[in-house]
Each structure stands twice: as C-alpha cells, then as structure tokens.
C-alpha angles and dihedrals in degrees: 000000000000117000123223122240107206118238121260113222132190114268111258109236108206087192128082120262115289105262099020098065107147105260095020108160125220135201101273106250119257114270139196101191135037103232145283092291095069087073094079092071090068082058096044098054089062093041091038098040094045091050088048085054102034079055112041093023132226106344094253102128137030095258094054090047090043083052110035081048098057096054093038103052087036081048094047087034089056094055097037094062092043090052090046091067089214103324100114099055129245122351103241100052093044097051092041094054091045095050085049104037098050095038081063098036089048100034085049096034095053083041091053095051083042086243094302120155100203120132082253097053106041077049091063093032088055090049095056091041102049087042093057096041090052099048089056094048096040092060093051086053085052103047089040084057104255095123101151093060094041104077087040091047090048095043100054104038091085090047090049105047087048094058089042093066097037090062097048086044083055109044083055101266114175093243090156081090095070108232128195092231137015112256144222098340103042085041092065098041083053086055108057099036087051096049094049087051095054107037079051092055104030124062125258108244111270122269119235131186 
C-alpha cells in the first residue's frame, strides 16, 4: 500500500508583483530643464518690456522707470509663474513681487547710472535691478516654503540681468532708446540660465506607474 504525498504547490499571491503594483510611485528622473513651457519667458521679455516702454515711456526720469518697471516685471512675473507650473508659489505673490520689485531695481539702478546707456552702465543698471528684483522674489519663495530655490533665485537675478543686457548691448540693439528691459538676446541668455537654476532647486513631477 503506497501513501500519497500531497502535492506542494506555489503560494497564491492576491496582490500585484512586487514592483509593478498599479500606482507605484518612482524617484522623478534628474532633470536639467524645466520643461518646454519655459520657453515662453524668453517671448514675454520683448512683449512685456516693449508695453512697460510704450506706457511709461523711455526710462529718463525716476517716474517712467517707476512705471515701465511695474508692467514689465508684473508682465515677466506673470509668465514666469505660468511657466513654473507651480514652482514659484501662488500668482498673486509672485507677480506682485515681481511688479514691485522690478518698478524700484529699475527706477534706482537707471538713477544710479544717471539714465546712460553705455555697455558699462546697462551692466550696472542690470546688477541693482536684478538685485532688487531678486530680493523681492527670493523672500516670496521663502515665505511660500521654497526655500531651497529662494537664496539661489535671489542671488543670480542680478548676474543674469547684467549679462542680459550685456548680450542685447553686444548683437547692436538700439538701446539709445532706454527700455525697460533688454530684449530677444538677453531674453534667451535669461532662459536658459534660469531654467537650468529652477529644474536644479525644485523637484521633477512624480513618476507613477
């Protein structure tokens, strides 16, 4: 009389394969920009710097800068947050930062140059600008809690709107007529500086599967 081992079959998991569960999330891939719709900062410096001049008129007096410097940095604040996808915080704080903190960095930077428009002197203008900009816009990312972004942001806005105007200055740019902003060359050296800055200190999206 033989006996009869039973047979040993394989446990029956009721849950999905480890590491292909429905909704699993994965570490976000490193990035190095933030995406396609930062593009559209290097088309709003040219739209929003030319309605901040066309305004308050050429940046010869402390009103017009006060004035062309308001719509352009609420103009460039607006696409930037849009761009941003969420990065810079809420809409109102970033736009208005940017309105307020442009109108005073453009209005002391253009005083302090007494209005030239030498290579020398849009370079300084763009330092104290930019500084001031970024100082307004690095304590918003602050208070809206990103703070690993904030100190970065607020230290290279003056760097970059020097050498913004320092590229415009150099491809032959009419900048005799005293614009609020550099245009289509520094726009795109902003871009892609800036870019690199923000897809470095913000997280990449999560990743589900």
């Amino acid at each position: 009389m033989s006996i009869s081992t039973p047979q040993r079959h394989p446990s029956r998991s009721t849950g999905p394969p480890v590491g292909r569960s429905s909704g699993a999330r994965r570490d976000p891939p490193e990035r190095w920009f933030p995406g396609w719709r930062w593009v559209a900062v290097a088309l709003a410096f040219p739209v929003a710097g030319y309605v901040g001049w066309m305004i308050g008129g050429r940046v010869d007096g402390v009103g017009a800068a006060l004035a062309g410097g308001a719509l352009t940095g609420a103009g460039l604040g607006a696409v930037e947050w849009w761009a941003a996808d969420g990065a810079l915080g809420r809409a109102t704080a970033w736009i208005g930062a940017g309105a307020v903190g442009y109108a005073v960095g453009l209005a002391a930077g253009a005083a302090l140059v007494g209005y030239d428009t030498d290579l020398a002197s849009l370079a300084v203008m763009g330092l104290v600008s930019g500084a001031v900009l970024g100082g307004a816009q690095g304590l918003v990312l602050a208070r809206e809690g990103r703070r690993a972004l904030a100190l970065p942001w607020a230290l290279a806005m003056p760097l970059l709107f020097a050498l913004g105007w320092c590229a415009s200055t150099g491809i032959g740019v009419d900048v005799a007529d005293q614009f609020t902003v550099f245009g289509a060359a520094g726009a795109i050296v902003f871009t892609l500086l800036s870019g690199l800055l923000l897809a470095h200190f913000t997280p990449a999206p999560e990743v589900t599967e």
